[in-house]
N, C-alpha and C positions, 0 to 999 in steps of 0.2 A: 754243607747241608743247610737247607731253610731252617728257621730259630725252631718254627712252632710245626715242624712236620718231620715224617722220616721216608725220604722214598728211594724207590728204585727204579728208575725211572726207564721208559713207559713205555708197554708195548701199547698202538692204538686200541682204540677204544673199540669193541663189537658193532659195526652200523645194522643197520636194518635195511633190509632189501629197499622197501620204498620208502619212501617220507621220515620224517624226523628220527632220530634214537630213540627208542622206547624203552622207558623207565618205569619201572612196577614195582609199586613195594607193598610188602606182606604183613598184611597187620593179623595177630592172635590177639587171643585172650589175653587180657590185662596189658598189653600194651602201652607204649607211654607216646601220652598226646603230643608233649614238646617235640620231640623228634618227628613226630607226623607231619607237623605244621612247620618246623623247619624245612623238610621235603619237599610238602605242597610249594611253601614261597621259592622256590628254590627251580626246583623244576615243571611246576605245574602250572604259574600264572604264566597268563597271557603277556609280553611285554611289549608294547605298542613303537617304545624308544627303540625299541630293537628293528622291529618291520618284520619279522617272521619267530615263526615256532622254535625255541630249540630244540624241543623234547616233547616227545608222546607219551604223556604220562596216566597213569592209572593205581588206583589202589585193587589191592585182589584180599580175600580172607575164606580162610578152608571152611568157613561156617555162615549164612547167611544173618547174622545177628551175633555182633561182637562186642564183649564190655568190655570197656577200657580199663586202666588201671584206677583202682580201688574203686571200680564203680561208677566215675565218674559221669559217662555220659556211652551210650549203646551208639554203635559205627551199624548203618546199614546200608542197603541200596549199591555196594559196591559189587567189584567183578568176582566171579568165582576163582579157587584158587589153580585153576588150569588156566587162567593169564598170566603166572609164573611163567609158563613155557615157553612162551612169544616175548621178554626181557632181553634187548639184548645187556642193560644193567637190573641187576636183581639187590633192592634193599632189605636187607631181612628183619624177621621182628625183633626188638627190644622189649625189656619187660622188666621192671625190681628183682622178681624171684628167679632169682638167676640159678636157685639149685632147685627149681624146678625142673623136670625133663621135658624137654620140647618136645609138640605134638608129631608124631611119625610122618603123617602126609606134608605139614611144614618142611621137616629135613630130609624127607624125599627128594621135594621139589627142588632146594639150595644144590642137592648132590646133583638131579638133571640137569639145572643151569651150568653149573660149574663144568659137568662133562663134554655141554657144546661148546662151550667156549664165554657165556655170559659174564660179563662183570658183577661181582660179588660186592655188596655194600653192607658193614654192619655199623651201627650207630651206638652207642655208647656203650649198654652191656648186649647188644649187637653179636659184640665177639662170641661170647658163650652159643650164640645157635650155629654159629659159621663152625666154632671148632668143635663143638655136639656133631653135628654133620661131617666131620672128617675133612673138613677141604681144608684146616692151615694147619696141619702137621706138617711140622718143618717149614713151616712159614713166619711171617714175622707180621707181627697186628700190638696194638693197642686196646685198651678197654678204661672205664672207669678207674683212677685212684685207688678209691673205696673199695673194689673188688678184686686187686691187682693178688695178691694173696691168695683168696678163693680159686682165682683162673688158674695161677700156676702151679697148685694142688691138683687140680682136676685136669687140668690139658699140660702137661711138662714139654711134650712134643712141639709145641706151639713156642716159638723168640717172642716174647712179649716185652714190649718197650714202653717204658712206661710215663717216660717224662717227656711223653709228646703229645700234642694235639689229635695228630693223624699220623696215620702209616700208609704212604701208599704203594704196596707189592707188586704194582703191575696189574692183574687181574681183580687179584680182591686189596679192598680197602677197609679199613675201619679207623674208628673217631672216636675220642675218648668220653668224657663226660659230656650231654647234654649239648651248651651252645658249640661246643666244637666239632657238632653236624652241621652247625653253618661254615666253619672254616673248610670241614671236608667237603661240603655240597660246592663252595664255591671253587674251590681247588678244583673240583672235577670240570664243573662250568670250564676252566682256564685251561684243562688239560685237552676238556674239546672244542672249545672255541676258541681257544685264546685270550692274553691278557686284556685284552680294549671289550671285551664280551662278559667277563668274568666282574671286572669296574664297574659295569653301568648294571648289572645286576646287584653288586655289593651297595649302589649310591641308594638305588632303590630301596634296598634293605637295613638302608644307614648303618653298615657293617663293614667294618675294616674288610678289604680284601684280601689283604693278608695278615695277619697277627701274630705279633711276637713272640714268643716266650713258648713255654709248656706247662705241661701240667702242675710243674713244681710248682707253678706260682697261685697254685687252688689250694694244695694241700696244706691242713691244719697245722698253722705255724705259731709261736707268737710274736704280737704284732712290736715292730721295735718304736721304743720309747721318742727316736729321734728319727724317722723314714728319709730317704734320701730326697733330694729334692726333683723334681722331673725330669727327665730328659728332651722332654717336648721343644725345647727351645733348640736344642742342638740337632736334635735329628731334623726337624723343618728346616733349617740353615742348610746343613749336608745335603739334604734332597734338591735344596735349589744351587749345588756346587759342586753334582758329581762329575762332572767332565772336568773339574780341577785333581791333581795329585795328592787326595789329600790321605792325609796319613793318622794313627790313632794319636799322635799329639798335635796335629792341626785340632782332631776333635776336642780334645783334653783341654786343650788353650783355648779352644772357644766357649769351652764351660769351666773357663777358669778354676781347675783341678789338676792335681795331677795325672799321670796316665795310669797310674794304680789305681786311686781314685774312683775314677771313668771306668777303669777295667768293673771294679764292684760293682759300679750302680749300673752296667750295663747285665750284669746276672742277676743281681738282684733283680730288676725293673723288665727286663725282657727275654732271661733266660740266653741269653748269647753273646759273643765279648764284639768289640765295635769294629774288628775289621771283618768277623765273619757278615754282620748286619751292612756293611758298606757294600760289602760282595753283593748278597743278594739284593741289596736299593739297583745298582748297577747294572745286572740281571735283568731285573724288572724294567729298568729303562730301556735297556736293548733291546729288551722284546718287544716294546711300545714306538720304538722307531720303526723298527722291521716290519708291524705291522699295521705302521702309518708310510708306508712306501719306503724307506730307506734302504738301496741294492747294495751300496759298496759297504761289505765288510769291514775293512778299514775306519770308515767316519762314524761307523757306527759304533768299533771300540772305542775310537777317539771322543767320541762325544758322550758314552755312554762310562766314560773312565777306565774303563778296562784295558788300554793301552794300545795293545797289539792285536789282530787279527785272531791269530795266532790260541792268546789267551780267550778271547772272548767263542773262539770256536770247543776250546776243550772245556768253557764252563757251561755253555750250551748242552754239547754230548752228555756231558756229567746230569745236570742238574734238569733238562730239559729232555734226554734221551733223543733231540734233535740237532743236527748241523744247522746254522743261519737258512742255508738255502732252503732247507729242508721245512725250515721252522716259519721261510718266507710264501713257500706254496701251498702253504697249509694253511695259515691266518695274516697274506697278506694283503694288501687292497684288491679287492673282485674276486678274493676265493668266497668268500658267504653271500 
């Protein structure tokens, strides 16, 4: 499983009859800006490095003049909330007052996406409208830290995971606090375009592509007297040395520790122990040959460290819901 996400991975994504995937998100009263504007960067700018659109995006709101949260600044000029219908992903709103009750025409709408089949997106306390609306009982979602307690009082129906980034269910997703609608926005980016698509949007956004750890690493701790020392030096070495064998006491030895040690500072520092973090370097690699032309299965384990054919096919199925082949007609040179 990726350090900093939970998924199930994936059925594709809703396309739209013509032209790009359309993405609408639904902003209410009080609303929170940051998740807005992670959205827009995300799927809304024009990206020129790219050479085309990847998304048809819009904002909608059930009310023609919306205030943001605490007043900040009034949203107007945008679509009516019957552009919900035409999503084929639907972001819903977030808000602080999370034991407030969502407006009825809001989780109308969540429940008619949901019914045709739309991708469901909720952003930090996100979750709360998605499981108001009925669609994750008996599902599994994430939400804010802070409000982990309150959800699972009021939604029990609801698997709620909590020391993650994101969850992604297939259909509906949600992100936990705040910047971790960049980790899910790009996640998605990677689930429809692919990793080489997902990169050059993250460079843009000078944001890890993918990022470590979970949410343990937010939550109010205190801070130790003596912090470990970084791991930066060891993980850039492994990344330029995956296609070698290397094992968690190659790593341990290269940061002169023991492999206990190394085990610690890889939980503390990134929430994951160091052969599951090699696994997904590995992964990542694979997917970045494959769609830079790479056909034979085979060189692509080999070169990607995964060894065998073999294994690199059943970590694909698993973690990518695609076979190589599969995963090569979908984001490989001349599909986009």
């Amino acid at each position: 499983m990726p350090q900093d996400s939970s998924h199930q991975r994936s059925v594709a994504p809703p396309m739209a009859a013509e032209g790009p995937h359309r993405v609408v998100v639904i902003v209410d009263e009080n609303s929170n800006p940051f998740e807005l504007g992670c959205t827009t960067e995300v799927f809304g700018l024009h990206r020129p490095e790219i050479g085309r659109a990847l998304y048809d995006f819009r904002l909608c709101s059930p009310e023609p003049s919306t205030l943001m949260r605490d007043g900040f600044f009034t949203l107007t000029g945008v679509a009516g909330l019957e552009a919900a219908d035409a999503a084929d992903t639907l972001i819903v709103p977030n808000r602080p007052d999370v034991d407030v009750p969502r407006r009825p025409a809001v989780l109308d709408a969540v429940r008619r996406a949901h019914a045709r089949g739309a991708r469901l997106v909720g952003l930090c306390s996100g979750a709360f409208t998605l499981a108001e609306a009925g669609v994750l009982d008996g599902r599994r979602a994430t939400a804010h830290w802070q409000w982990a307690g309150s959800f699972r009082a009021r939604f029990p129906a609801v698997r709620l995971e909590e020391n993650v980034l994101f969850v992604d269910d297939g259909d509906i997703l949600t992100a936990a606090g705040s910047a971790a609608a960049l980790d899910l926005g790009l996640h998605i980016v990677r689930r429809d375009h692919g990793a080489g698509i997902a990169n050059a949007v993250s460079r843009r956004l000078v944001f890890a592509a993918h990022r470590d750890g979970g949410q343990q690493q937010f939550i109010e701790r205190p801070v130790p007297d003596l912090p470990d020392e970084s791991l930066a030096p060891v993980l850039a070495w492994a990344q330029e040395h995956l296609e070698m064998p290397l094992t968690v006491s190659d790593l341990a030895a290269r940061a002169a520790v023991s492999p206990a040690t190394l085990h610690r500072r890889f939980r503390a520092q990134l929430g994951t122990t160091p052969l599951a973090w090699l696994t997904q370097e590995r992964l990542a690699l694979a997917c970045r040959l494959i769609e830079r032309g790479a056909t034979q299965v085979e060189t692509v384990a080999r070169r990607s460290g995964l060894g065998t054919a073999a294994n690199l096919r059943a970590l694909m199925r698993r973690e990518r819901g695609l076979t190589p082949s599969a995963y090569r007609q979908r984001f490989g040179p001349g599909t986009r």
